[in-house]
Structures are given as structure tokens and as C-alpha cells.
C-alpha positions as CSV (number, residue, x, y, z in Angstrom):
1,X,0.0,0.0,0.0
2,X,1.3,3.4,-0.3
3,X,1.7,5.6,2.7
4,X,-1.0,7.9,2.8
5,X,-0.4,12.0,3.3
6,X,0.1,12.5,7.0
7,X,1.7,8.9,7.7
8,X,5.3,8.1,9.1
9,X,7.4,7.1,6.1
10,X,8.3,3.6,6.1
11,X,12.1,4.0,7.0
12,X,14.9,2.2,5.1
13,X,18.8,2.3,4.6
14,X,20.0,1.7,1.4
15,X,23.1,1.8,-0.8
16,X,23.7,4.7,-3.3
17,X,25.8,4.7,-6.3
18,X,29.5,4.6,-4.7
19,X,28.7,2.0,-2.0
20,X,28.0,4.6,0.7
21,X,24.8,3.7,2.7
22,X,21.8,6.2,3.1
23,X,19.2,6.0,5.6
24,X,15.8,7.9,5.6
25,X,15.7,8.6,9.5
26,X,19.4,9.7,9.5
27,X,17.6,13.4,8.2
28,X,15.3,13.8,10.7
29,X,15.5,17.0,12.4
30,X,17.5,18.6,9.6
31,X,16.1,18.0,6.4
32,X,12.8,17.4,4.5
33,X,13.0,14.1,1.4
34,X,12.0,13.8,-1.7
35,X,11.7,10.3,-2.6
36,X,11.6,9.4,-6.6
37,X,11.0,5.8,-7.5
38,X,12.0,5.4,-11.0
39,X,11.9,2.2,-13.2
40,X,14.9,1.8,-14.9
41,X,18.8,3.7,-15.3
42,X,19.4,4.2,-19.3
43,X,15.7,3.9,-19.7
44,X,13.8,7.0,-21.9
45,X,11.5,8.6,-19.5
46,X,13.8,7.9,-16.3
47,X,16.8,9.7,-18.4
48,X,14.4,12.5,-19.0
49,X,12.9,12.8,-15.4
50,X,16.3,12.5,-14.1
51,X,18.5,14.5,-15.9
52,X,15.7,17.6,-15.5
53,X,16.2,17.0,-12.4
54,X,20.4,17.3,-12.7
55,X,19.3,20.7,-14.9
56,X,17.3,22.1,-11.7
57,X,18.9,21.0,-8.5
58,X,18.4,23.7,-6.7
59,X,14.9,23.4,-6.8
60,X,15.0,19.7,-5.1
61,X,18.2,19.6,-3.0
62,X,19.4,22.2,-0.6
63,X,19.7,23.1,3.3
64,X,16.3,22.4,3.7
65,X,15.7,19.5,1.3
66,X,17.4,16.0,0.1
67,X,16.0,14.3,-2.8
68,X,17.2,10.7,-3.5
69,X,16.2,9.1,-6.6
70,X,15.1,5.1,-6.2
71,X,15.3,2.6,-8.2
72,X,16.0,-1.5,-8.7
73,X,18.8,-1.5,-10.5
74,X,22.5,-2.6,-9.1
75,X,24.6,-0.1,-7.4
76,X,27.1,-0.9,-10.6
77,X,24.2,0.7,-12.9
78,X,23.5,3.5,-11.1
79,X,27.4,4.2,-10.7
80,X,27.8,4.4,-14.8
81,X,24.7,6.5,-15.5
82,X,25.6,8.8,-12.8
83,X,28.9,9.4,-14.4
84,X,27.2,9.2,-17.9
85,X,24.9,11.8,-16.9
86,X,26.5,13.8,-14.7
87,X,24.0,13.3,-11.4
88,X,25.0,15.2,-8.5
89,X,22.9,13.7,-5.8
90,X,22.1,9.8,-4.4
91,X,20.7,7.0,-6.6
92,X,19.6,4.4,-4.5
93,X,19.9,0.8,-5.1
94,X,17.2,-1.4,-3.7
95,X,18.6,-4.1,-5.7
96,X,18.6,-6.4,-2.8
97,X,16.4,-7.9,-1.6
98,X,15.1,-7.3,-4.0
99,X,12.3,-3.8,-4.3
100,X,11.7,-4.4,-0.8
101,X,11.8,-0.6,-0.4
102,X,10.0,0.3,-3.6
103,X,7.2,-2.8,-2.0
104,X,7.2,-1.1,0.8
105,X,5.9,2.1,-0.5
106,X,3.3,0.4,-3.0
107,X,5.2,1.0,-5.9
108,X,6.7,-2.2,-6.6
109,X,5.3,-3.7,-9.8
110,X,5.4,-7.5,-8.8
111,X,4.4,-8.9,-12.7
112,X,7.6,-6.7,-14.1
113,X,10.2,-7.0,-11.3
114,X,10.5,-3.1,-11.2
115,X,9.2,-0.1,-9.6
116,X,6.7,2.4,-10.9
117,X,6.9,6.0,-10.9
118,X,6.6,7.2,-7.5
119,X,7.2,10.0,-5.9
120,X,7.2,10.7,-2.0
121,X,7.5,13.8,0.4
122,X,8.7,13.1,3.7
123,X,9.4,15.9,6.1
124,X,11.7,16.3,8.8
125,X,9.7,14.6,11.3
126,X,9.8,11.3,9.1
127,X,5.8,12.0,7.7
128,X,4.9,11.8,4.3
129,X,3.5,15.5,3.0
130,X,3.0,14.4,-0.8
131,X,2.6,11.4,-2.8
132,X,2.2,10.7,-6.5
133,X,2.1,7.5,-8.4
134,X,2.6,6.9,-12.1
135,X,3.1,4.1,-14.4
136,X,6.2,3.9,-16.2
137,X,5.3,5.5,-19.2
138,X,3.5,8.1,-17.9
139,X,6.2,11.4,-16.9
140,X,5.8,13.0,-13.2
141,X,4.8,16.6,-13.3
142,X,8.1,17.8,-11.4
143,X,6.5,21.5,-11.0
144,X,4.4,19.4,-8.0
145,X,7.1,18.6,-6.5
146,X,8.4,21.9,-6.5
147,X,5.0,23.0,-4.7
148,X,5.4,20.2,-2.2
149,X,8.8,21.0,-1.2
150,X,7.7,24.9,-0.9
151,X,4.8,23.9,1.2
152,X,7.3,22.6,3.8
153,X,9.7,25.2,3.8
């Protein structure tokens, strides 16, 4: 199921793409998340989302906000389209086991072995503020997120 707007965020430590592990919890306090589940590194409408992303930063990641970007792929992946594409912030790996982060938020396709498009607002007492799920075709508008994250500013 995914968490529903006013719910603690399920909480999760996870590898990013040089080996260094990233849990939710450890921004408490200090920092609201934006969680983006995407399908598939190299993949058309991930590259897009992502690298818009890259383009904007600022609007997603600063004192006051983290994103991490999600996905199933090996931490090997991630680490050659980060450098491909020049990403300046964490891609997760929940490789293994395997989407058992991406299940836990209801985004796990279980008939394609991936994770949809989801996105997820946690502030910086763990709760989820925003939530948006898509199906992998279908591109997030990331001018929500933007009102999300200055919502809870």
C-alpha cells in the first residue's frame, strides 16, 4: 500500500551509487526528502525525469531539502549512469532484496520485477507530505514537487 499523506514514512537504509549507505531517519531533524522511485537507469523517460532534475537541482536539494532518486537497478548501474549523466545527488539501489523498499511504499510492480513512478514527500519529522504515483510510461509533473517541497519550507 502506499503511505498515505500525514503517515510516518516507512524507513529504510539503502546503498547509493558509490557504495556509501543512506538511511531515511538519519535526516530527521534537519532535512525534508523527496523520494523518486523510478523504473529503470538508461531507460527514456527515467533519463528524461532525471537528468531535469540534474538541470534544476536547486529546486530539489538544498539546506532544507534532500532528494534521493530510487530505483531496482544494481549499485554498478546506477554508478555508470551517474557518471554518464553527470548526477550530483544519491541513486539508491534497492537491488537487494530485491524492491523491498519500492514494496514497501506500493510501488513495486510485482508482474515486471521493477518499480513504478513514485514519488514521495517526507518531512523532517519522518511524515509523508506528498505522494504521486505513475506508471512507467506516464512522466511526473516535477513543478508538484516543487509546490510540495515549498509547502514545507
Amino acid at each position: 500500500m502506499v503511505p498515505e499523506v500525514g503517515t510516518e514514512a516507512p524507513d529504510f537504509t539503502l546503498e547509493d551509487q558509490n557504495g556509501q549507505s543512506v538511511t531515511l531517519s538519519s535526516f530527521r531533524g534537519r532535512r525534508n526528502v523527496l523520494l523518486v522511485f523510478y523504473p529503470f537507469a538508461f531507460s527514456g523517460v527515467c533519463s528524461d525525469e532525471l537528468c531535469a532534475v540534474r538541470d534544476d537541482l536547486g529546486s530539489f536539494q538544498s539546506d532544507e531539502a534532500q532528494i534521493l532518486a530510487v530505483s531496482i537497478d544494481h549499485i554498478f548501474v546506477l554508478k555508470a549512469w551517474s557518471v554518464e549523466n553527470g548526477y550530483q545527488f544519491p541513486l539508491l539501489s534497492d537491488f537487494w532484496p530485491h524492491g523491498e523498499v519500492a514494496k514497501a511504499y506500493g510501488v513495486f510492480n510485482f508482474d515486471r520485477g521493477m518499480a513504478v513512478r513514485g514519488t514521495f514527500l517526507v518531512d523532517t519529522r519522518g511524515i509523508v507530505r506528498f505522494t504521486e504515483v505513475n506508471e512507467p510510461r506516464i512522466r511526473r509533473d516535477q513543478d508538484a514537487w516543487k509546490k510540495a517541497l515549498a509547502a514545507v519550507s
